[in-house]
PQR file of N, CA, C, O and H, with PARSE charges and radii, in Angstrom:
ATOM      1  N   UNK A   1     150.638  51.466 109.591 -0.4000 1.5000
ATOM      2  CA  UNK A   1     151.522  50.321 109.756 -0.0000 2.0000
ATOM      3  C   UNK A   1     152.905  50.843 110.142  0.5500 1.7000
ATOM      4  O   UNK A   1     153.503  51.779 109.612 -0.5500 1.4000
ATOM      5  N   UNK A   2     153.260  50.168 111.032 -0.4000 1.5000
ATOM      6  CA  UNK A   2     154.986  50.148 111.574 -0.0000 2.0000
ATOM      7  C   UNK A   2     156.028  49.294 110.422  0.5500 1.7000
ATOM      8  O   UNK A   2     155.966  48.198 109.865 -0.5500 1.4000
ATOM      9  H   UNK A   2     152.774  49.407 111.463  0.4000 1.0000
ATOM     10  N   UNK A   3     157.148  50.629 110.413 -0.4000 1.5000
ATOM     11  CA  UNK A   3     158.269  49.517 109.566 -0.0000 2.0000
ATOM     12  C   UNK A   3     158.678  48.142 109.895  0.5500 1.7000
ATOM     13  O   UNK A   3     159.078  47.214 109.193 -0.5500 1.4000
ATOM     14  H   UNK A   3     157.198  51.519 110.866  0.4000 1.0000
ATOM     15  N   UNK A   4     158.411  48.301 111.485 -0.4000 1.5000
ATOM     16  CA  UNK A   4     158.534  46.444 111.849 -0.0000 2.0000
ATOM     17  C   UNK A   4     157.408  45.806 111.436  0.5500 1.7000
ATOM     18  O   UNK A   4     157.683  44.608 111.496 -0.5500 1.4000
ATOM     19  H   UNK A   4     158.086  49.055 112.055  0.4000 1.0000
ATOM     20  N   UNK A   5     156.568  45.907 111.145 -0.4000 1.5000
ATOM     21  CA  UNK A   5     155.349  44.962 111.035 -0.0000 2.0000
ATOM     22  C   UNK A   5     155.293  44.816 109.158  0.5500 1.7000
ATOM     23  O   UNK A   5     154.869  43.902 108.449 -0.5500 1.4000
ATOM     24  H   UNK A   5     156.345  46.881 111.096  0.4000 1.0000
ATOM     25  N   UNK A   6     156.056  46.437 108.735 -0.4000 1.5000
ATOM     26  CA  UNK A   6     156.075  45.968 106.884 -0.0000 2.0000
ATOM     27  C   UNK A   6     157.399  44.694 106.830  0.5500 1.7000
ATOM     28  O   UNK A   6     157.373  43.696 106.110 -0.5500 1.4000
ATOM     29  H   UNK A   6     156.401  47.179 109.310  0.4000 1.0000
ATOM     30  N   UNK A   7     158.340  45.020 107.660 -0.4000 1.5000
ATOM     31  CA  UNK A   7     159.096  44.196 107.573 -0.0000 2.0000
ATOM     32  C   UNK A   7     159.249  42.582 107.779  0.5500 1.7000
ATOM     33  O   UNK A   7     160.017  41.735 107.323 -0.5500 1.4000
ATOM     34  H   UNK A   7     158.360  45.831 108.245  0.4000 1.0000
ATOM     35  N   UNK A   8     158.102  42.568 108.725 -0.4000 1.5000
ATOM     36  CA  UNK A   8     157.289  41.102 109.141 -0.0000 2.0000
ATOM     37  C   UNK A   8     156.602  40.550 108.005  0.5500 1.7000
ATOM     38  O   UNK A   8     156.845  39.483 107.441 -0.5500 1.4000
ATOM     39  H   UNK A   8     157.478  43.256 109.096  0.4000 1.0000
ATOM     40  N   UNK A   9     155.522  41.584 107.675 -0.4000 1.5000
ATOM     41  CA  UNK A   9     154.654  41.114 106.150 -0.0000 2.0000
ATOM     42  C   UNK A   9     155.617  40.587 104.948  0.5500 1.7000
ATOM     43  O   UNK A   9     155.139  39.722 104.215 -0.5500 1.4000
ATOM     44  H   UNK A   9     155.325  42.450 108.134  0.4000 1.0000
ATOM     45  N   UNK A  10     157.276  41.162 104.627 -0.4000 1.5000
ATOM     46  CA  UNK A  10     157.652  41.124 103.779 -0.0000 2.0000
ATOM     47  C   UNK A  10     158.324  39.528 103.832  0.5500 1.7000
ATOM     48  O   UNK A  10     158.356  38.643 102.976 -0.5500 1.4000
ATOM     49  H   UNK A  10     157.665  41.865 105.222  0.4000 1.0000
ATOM     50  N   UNK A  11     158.806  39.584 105.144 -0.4000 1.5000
ATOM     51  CA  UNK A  11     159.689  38.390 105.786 -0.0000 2.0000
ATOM     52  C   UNK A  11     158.790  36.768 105.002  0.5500 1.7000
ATOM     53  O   UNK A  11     159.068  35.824 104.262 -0.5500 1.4000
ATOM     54  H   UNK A  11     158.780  40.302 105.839  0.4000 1.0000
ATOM     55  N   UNK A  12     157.394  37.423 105.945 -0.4000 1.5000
ATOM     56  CA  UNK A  12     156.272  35.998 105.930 -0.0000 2.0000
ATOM     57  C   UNK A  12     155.956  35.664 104.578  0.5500 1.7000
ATOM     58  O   UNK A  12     155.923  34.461 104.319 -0.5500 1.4000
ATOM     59  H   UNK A  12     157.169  38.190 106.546  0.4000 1.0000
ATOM     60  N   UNK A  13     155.676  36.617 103.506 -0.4000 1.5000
ATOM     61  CA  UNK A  13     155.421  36.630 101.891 -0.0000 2.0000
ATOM     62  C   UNK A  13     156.842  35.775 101.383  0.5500 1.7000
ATOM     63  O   UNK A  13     156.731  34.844 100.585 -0.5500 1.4000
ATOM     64  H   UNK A  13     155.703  37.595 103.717  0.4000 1.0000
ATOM     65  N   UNK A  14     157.882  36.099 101.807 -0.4000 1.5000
ATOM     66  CA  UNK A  14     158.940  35.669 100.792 -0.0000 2.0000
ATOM     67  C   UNK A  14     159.227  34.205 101.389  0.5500 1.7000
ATOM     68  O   UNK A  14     159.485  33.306 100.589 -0.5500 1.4000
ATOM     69  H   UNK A  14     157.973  36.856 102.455  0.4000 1.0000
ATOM     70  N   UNK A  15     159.193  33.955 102.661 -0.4000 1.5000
ATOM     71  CA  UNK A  15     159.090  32.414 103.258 -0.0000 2.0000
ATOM     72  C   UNK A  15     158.214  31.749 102.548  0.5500 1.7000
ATOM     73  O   UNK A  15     158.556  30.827 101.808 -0.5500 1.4000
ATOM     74  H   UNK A  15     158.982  34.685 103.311  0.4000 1.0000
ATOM     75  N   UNK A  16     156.871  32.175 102.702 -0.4000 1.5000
ATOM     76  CA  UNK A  16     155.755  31.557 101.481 -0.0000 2.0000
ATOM     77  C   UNK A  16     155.866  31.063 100.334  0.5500 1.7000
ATOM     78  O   UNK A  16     155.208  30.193  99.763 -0.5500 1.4000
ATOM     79  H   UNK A  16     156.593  32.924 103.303  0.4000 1.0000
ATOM     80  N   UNK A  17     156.680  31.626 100.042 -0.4000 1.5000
ATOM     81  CA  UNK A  17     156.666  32.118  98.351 -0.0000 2.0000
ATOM     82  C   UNK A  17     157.601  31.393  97.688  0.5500 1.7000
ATOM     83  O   UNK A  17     157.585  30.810  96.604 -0.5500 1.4000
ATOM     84  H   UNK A  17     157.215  32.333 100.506  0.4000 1.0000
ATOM     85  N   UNK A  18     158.811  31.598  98.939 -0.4000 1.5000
ATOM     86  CA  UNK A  18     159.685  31.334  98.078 -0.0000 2.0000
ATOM     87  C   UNK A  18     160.852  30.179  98.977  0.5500 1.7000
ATOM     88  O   UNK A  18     161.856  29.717  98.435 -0.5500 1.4000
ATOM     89  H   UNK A  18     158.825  32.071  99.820  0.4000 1.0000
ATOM     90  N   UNK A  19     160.538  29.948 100.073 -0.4000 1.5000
ATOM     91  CA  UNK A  19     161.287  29.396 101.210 -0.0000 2.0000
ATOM     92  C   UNK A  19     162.823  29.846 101.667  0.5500 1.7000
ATOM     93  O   UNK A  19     163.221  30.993 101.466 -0.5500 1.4000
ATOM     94  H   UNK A  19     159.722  30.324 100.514  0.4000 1.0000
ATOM     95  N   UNK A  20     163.225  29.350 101.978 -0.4000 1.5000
ATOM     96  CA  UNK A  20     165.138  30.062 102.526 -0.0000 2.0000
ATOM     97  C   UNK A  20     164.431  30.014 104.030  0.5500 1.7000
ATOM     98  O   UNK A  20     163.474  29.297 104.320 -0.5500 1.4000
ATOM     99  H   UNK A  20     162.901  28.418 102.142  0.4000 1.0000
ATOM    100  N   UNK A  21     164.961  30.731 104.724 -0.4000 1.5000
ATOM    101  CA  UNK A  21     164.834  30.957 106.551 -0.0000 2.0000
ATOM    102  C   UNK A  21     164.521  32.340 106.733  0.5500 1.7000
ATOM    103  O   UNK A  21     164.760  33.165 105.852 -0.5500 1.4000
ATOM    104  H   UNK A  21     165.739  31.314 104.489  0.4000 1.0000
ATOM    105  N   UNK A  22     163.884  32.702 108.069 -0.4000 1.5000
ATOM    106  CA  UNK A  22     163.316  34.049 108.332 -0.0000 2.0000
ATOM    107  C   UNK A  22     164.945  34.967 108.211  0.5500 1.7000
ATOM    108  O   UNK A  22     165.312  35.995 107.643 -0.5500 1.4000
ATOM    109  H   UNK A  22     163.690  32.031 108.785  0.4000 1.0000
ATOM    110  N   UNK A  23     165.397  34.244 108.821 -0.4000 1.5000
ATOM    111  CA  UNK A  23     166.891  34.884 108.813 -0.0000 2.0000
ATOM    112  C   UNK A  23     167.537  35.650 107.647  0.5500 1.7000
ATOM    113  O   UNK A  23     167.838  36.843 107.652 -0.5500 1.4000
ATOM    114  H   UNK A  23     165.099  33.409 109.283  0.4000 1.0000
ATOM    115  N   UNK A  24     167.708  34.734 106.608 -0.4000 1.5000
ATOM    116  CA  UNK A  24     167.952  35.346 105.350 -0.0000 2.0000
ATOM    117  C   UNK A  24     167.191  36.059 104.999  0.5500 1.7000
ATOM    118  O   UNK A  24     167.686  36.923 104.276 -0.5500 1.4000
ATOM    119  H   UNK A  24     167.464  33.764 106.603  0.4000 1.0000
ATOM    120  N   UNK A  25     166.110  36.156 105.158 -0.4000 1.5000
ATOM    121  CA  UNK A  25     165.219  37.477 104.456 -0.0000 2.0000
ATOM    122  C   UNK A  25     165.332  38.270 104.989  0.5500 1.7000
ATOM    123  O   UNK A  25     165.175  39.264 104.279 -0.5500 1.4000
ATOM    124  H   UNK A  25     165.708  35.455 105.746  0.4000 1.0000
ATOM    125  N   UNK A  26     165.578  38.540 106.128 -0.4000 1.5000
ATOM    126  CA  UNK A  26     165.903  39.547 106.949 -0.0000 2.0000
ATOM    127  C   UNK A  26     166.720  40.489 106.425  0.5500 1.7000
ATOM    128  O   UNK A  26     166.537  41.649 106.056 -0.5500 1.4000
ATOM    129  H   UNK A  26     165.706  37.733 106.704  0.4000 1.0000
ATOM    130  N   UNK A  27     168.012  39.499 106.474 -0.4000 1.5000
ATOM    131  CA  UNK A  27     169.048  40.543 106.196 -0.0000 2.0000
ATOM    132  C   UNK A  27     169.361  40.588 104.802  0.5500 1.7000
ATOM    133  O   UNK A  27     170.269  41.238 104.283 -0.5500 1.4000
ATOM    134  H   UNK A  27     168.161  38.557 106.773  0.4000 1.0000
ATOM    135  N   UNK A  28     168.537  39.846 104.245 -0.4000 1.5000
ATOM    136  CA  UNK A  28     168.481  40.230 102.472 -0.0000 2.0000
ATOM    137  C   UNK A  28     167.647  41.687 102.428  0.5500 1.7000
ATOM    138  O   UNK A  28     167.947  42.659 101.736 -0.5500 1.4000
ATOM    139  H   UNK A  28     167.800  39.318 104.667  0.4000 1.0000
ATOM    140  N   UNK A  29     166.552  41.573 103.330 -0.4000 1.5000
ATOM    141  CA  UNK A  29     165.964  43.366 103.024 -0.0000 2.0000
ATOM    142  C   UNK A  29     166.277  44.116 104.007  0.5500 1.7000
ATOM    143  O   UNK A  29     165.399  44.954 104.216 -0.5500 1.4000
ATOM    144  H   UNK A  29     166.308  40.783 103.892  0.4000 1.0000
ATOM    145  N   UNK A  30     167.171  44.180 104.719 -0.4000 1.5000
ATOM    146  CA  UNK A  30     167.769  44.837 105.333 -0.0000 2.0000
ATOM    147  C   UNK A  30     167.164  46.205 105.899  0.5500 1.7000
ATOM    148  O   UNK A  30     166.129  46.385 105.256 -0.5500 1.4000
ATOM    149  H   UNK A  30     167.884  43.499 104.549  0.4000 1.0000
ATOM    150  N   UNK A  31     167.312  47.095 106.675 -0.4000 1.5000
ATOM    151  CA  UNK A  31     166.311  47.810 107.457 -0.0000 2.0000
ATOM    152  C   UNK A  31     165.510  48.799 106.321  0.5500 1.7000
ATOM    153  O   UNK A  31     166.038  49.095 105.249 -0.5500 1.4000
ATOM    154  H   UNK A  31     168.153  46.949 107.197  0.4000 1.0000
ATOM    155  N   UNK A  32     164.442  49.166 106.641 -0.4000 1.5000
ATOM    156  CA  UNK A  32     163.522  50.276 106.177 -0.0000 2.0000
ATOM    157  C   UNK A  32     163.744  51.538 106.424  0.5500 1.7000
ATOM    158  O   UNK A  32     163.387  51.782 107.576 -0.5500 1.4000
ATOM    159  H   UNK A  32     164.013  48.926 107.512  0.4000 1.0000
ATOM    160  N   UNK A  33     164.322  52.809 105.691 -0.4000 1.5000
ATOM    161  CA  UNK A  33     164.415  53.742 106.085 -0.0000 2.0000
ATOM    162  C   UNK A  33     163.424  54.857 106.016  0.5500 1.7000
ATOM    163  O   UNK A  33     162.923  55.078 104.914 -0.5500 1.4000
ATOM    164  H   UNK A  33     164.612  52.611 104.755  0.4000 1.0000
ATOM    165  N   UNK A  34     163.022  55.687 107.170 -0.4000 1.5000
ATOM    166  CA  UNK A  34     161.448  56.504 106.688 -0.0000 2.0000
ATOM    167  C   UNK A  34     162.655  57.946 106.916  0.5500 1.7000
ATOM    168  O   UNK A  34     163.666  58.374 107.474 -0.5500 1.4000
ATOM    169  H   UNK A  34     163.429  55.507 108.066  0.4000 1.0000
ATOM    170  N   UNK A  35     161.244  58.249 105.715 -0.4000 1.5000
ATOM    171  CA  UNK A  35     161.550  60.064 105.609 -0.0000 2.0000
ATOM    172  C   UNK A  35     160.568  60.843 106.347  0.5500 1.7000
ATOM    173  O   UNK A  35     159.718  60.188 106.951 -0.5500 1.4000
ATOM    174  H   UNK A  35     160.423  57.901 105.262  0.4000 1.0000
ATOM    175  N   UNK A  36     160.506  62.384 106.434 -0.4000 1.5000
ATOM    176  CA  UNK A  36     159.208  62.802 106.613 -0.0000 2.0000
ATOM    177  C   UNK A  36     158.413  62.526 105.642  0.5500 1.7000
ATOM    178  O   UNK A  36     158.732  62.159 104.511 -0.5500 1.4000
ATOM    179  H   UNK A  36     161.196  62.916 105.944  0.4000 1.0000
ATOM    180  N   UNK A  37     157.075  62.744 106.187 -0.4000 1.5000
ATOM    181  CA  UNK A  37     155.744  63.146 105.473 -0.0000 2.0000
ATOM    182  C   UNK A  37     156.190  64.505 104.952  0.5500 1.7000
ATOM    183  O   UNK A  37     156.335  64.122 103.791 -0.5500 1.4000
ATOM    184  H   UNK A  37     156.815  63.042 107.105  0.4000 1.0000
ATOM    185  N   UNK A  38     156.393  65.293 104.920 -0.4000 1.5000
ATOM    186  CA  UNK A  38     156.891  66.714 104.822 -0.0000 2.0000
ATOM    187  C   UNK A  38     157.314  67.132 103.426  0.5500 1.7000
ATOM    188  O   UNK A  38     156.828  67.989 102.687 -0.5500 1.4000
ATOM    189  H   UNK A  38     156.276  65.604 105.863  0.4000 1.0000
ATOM    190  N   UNK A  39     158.403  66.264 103.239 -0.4000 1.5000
ATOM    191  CA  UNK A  39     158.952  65.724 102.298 -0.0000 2.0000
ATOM    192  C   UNK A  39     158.884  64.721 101.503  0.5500 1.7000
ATOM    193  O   UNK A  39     159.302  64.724 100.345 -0.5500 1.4000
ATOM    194  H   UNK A  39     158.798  65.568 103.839  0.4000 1.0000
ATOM    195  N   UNK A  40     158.253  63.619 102.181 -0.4000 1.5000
ATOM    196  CA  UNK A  40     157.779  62.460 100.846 -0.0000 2.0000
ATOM    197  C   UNK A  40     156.190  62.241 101.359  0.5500 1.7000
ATOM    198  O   UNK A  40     155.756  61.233 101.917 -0.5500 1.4000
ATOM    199  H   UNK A  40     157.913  63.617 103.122  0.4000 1.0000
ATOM    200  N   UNK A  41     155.654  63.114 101.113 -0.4000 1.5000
ATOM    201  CA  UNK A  41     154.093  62.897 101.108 -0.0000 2.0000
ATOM    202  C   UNK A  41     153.347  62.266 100.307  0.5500 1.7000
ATOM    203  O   UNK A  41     152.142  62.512 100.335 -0.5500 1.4000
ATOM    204  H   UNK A  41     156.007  63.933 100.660  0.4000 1.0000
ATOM    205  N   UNK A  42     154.009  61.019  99.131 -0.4000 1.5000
ATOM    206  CA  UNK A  42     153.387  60.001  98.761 -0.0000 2.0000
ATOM    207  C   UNK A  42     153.542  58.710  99.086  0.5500 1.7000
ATOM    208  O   UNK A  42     152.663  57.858  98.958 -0.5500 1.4000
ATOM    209  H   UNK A  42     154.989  60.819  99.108  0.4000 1.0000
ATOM    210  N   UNK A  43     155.314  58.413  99.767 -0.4000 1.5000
ATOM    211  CA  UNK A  43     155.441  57.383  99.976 -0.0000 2.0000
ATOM    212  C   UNK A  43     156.993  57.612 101.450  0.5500 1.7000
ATOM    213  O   UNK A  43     158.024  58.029 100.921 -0.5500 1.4000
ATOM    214  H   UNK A  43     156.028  59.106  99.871  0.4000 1.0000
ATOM    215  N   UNK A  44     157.060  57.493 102.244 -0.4000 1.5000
ATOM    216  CA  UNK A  44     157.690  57.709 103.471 -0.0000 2.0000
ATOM    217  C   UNK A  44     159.108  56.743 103.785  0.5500 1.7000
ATOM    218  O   UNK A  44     159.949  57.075 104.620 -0.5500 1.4000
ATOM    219  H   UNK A  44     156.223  57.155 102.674  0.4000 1.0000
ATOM    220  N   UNK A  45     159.180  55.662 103.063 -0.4000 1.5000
ATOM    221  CA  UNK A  45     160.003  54.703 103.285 -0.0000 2.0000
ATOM    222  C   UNK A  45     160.811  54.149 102.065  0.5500 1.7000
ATOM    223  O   UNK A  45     160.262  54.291 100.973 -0.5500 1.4000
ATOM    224  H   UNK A  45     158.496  55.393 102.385  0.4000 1.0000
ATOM    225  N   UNK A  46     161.690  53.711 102.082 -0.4000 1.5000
ATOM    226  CA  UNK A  46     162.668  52.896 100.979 -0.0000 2.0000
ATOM    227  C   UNK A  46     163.407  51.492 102.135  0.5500 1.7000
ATOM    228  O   UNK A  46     163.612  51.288 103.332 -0.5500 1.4000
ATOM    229  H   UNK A  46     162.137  53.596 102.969  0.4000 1.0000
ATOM    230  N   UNK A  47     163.576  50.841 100.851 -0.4000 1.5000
ATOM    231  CA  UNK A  47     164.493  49.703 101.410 -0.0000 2.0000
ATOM    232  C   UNK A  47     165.791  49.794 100.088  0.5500 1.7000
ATOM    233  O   UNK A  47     165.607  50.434  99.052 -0.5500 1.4000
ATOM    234  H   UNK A  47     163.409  51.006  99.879  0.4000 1.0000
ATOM    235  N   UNK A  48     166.932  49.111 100.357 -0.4000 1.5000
ATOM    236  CA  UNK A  48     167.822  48.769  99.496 -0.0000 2.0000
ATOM    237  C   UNK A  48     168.035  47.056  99.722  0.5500 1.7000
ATOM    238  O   UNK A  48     168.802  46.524 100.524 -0.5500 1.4000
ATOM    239  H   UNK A  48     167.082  48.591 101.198  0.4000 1.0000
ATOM    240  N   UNK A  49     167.490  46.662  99.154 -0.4000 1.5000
ATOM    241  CA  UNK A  49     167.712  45.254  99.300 -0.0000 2.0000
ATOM    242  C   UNK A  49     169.412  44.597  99.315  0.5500 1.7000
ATOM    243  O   UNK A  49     170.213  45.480  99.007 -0.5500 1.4000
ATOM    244  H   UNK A  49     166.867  47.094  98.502  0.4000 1.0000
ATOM    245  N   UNK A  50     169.954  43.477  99.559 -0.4000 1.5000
ATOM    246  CA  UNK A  50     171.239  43.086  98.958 -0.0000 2.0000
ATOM    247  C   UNK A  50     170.769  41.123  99.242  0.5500 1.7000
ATOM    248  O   UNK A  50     169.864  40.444  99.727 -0.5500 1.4000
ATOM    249  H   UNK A  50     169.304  42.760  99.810  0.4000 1.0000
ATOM    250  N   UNK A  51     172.268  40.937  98.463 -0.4000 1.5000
ATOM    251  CA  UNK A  51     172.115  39.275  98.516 -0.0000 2.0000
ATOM    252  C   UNK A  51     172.360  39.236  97.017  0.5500 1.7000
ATOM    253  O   UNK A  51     172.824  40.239  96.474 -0.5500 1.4000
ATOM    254  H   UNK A  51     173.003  41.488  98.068  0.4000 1.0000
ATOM    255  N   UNK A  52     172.029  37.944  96.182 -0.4000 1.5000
ATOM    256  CA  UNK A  52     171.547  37.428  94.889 -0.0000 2.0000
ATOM    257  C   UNK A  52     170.851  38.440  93.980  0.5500 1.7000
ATOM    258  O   UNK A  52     169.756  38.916  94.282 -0.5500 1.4000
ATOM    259  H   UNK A  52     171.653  37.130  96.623  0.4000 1.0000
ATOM    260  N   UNK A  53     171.339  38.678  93.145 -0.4000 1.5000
ATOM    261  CA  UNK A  53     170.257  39.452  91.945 -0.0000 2.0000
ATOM    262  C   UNK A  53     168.731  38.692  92.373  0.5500 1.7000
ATOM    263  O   UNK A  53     167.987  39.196  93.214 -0.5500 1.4000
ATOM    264  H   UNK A  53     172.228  38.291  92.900  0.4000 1.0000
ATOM    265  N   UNK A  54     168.407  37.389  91.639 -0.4000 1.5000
ATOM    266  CA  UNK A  54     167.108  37.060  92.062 -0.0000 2.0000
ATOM    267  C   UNK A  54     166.473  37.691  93.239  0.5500 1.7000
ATOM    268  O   UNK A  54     165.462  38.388  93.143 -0.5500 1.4000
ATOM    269  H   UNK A  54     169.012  36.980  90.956  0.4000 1.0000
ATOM    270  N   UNK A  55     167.326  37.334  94.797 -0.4000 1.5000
ATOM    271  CA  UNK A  55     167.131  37.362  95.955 -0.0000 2.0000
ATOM    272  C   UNK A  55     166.628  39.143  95.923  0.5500 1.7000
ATOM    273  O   UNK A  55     165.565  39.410  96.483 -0.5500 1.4000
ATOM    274  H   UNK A  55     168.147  36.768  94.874  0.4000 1.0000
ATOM    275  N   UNK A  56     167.199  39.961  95.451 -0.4000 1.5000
ATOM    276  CA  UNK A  56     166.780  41.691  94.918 -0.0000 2.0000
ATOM    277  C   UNK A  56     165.831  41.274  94.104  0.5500 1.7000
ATOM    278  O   UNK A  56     164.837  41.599  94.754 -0.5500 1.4000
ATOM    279  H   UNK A  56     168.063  39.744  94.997  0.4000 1.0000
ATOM    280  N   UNK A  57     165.482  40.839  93.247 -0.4000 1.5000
ATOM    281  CA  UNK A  57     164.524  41.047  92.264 -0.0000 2.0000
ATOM    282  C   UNK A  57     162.881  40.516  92.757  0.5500 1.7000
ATOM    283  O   UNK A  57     161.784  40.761  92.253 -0.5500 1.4000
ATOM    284  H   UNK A  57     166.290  40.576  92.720  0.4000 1.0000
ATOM    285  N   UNK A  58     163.233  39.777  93.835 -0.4000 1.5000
ATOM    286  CA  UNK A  58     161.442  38.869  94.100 -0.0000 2.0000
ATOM    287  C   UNK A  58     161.577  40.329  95.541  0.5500 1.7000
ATOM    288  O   UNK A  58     160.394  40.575  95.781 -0.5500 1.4000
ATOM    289  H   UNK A  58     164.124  39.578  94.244  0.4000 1.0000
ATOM    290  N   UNK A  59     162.396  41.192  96.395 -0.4000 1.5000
ATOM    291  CA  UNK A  59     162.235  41.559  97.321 -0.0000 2.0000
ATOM    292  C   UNK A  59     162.219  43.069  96.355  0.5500 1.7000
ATOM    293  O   UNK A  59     161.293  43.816  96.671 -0.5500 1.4000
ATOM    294  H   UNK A  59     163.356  40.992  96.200  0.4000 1.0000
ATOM    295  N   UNK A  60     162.966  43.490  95.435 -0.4000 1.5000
ATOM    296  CA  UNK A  60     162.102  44.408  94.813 -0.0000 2.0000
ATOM    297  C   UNK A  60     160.392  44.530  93.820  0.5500 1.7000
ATOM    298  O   UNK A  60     159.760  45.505  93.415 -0.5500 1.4000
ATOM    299  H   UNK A  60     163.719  42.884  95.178  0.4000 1.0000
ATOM    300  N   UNK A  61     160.223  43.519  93.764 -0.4000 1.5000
ATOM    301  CA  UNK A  61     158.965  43.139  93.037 -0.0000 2.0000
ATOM    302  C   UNK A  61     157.781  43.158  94.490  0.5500 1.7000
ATOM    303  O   UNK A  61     156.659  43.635  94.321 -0.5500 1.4000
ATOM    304  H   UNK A  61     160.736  42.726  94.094  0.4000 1.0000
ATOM    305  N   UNK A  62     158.077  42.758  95.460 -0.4000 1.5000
ATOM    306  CA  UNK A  62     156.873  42.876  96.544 -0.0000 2.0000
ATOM    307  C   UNK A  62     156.951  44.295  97.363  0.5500 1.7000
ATOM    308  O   UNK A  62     155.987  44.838  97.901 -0.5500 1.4000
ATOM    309  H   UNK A  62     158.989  42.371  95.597  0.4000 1.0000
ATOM    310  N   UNK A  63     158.176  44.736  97.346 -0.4000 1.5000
ATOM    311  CA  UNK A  63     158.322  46.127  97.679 -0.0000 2.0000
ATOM    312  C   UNK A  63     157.283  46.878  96.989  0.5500 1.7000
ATOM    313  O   UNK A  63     156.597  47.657  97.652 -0.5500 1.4000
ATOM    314  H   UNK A  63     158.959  44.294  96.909  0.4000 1.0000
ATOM    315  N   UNK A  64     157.047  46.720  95.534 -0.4000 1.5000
ATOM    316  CA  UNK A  64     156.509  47.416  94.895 -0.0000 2.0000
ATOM    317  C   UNK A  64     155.149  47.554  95.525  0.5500 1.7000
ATOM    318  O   UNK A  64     154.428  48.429  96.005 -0.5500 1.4000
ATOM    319  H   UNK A  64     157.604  46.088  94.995  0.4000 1.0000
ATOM    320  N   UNK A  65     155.154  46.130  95.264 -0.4000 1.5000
ATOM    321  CA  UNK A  65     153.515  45.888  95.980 -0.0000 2.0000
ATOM    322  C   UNK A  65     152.900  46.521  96.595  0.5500 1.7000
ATOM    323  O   UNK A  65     151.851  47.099  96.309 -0.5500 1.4000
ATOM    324  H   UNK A  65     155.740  45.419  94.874  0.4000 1.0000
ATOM    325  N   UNK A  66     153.927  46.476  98.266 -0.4000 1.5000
ATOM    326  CA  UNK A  66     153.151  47.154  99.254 -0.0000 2.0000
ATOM    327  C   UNK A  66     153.310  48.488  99.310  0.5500 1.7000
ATOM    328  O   UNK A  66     152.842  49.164 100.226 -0.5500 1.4000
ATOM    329  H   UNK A  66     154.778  46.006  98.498  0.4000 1.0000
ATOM    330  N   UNK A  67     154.014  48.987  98.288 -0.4000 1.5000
ATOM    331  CA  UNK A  67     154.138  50.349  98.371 -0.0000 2.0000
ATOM    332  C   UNK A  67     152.451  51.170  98.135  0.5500 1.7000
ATOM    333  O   UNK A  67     151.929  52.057  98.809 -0.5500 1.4000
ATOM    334  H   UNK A  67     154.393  48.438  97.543  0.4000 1.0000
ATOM    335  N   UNK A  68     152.076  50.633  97.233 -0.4000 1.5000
ATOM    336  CA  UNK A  68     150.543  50.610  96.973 -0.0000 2.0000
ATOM    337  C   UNK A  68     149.553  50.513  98.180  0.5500 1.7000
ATOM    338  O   UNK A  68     148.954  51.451  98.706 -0.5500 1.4000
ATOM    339  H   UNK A  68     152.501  49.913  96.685  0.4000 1.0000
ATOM    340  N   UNK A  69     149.501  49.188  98.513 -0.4000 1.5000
ATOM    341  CA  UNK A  69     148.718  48.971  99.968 -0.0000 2.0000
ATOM    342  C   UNK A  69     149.546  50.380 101.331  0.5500 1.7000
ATOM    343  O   UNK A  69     148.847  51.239 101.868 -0.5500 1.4000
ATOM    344  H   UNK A  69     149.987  48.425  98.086  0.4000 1.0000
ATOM    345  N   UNK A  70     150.808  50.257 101.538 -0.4000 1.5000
ATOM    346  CA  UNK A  70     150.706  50.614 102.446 -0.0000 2.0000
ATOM    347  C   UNK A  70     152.328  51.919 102.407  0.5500 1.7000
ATOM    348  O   UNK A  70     153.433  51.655 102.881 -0.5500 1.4000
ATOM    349  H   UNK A  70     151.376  49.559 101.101  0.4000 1.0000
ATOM    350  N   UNK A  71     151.927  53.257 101.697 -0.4000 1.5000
ATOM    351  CA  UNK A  71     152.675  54.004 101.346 -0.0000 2.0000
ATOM    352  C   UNK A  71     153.080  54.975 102.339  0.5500 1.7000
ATOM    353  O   UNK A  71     153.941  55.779 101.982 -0.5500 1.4000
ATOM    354  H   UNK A  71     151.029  53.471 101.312  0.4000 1.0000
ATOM    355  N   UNK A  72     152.500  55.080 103.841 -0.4000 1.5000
ATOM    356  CA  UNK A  72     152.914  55.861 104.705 -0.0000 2.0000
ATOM    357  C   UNK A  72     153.148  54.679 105.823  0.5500 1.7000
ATOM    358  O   UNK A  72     152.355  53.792 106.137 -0.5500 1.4000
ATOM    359  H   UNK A  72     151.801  54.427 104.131  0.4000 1.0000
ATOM    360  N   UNK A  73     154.429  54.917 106.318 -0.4000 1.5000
ATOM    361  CA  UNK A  73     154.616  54.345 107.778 -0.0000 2.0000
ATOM    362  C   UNK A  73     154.981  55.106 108.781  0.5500 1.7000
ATOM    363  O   UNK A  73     155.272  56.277 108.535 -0.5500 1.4000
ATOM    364  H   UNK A  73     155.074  55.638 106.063  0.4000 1.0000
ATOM    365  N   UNK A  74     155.035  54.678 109.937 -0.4000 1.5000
ATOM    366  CA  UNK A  74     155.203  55.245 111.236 -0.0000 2.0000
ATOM    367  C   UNK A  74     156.467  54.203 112.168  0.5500 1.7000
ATOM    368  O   UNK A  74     156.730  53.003 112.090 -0.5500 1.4000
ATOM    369  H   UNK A  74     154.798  53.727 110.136  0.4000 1.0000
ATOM    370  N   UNK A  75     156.959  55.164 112.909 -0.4000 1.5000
ATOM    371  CA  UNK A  75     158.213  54.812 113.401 -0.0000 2.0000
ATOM    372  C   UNK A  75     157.842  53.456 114.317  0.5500 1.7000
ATOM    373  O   UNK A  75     158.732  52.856 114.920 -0.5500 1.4000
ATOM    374  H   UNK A  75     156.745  56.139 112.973  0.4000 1.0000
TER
END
């Protein structure tokens, strides 16, 4: 999976879930940063969320998630 496409999955889950606009979620999770494999050979990416405590707390709680499903990405 591509960081744009985790970033799509994350977008579409929190619209679902929770409504606001694609917009705001956007820039509530703000870009995905990847590391090497080299160096993080369990999990390749972080986000820092911002916005609302809540607005961090439902976008750190699905972060978690997919960290599970989907722990290596590609540029």
């Amino acid at each position: 999976m591509t960081a744009d496409k985790l970033i799509d999955l994350l977008v579409a889950r929190l619209l679902r879930d929770h409504g606001k606009s694609k917009h705001h979620w956007r820039r509530a999770i703000g870009p995905l940063r990847l590391y090497s494999r080299d160096t993080h050979p369990h999990c390749n990416w972080n986000a820092t969320p911002t916005g609302s405590f809540q607005d961090v707390a439902l976008i750190e709680g699905l972060l978690d998630d997919l960290r599970m499903a989907h722990p290596l990405l590609t540029a």
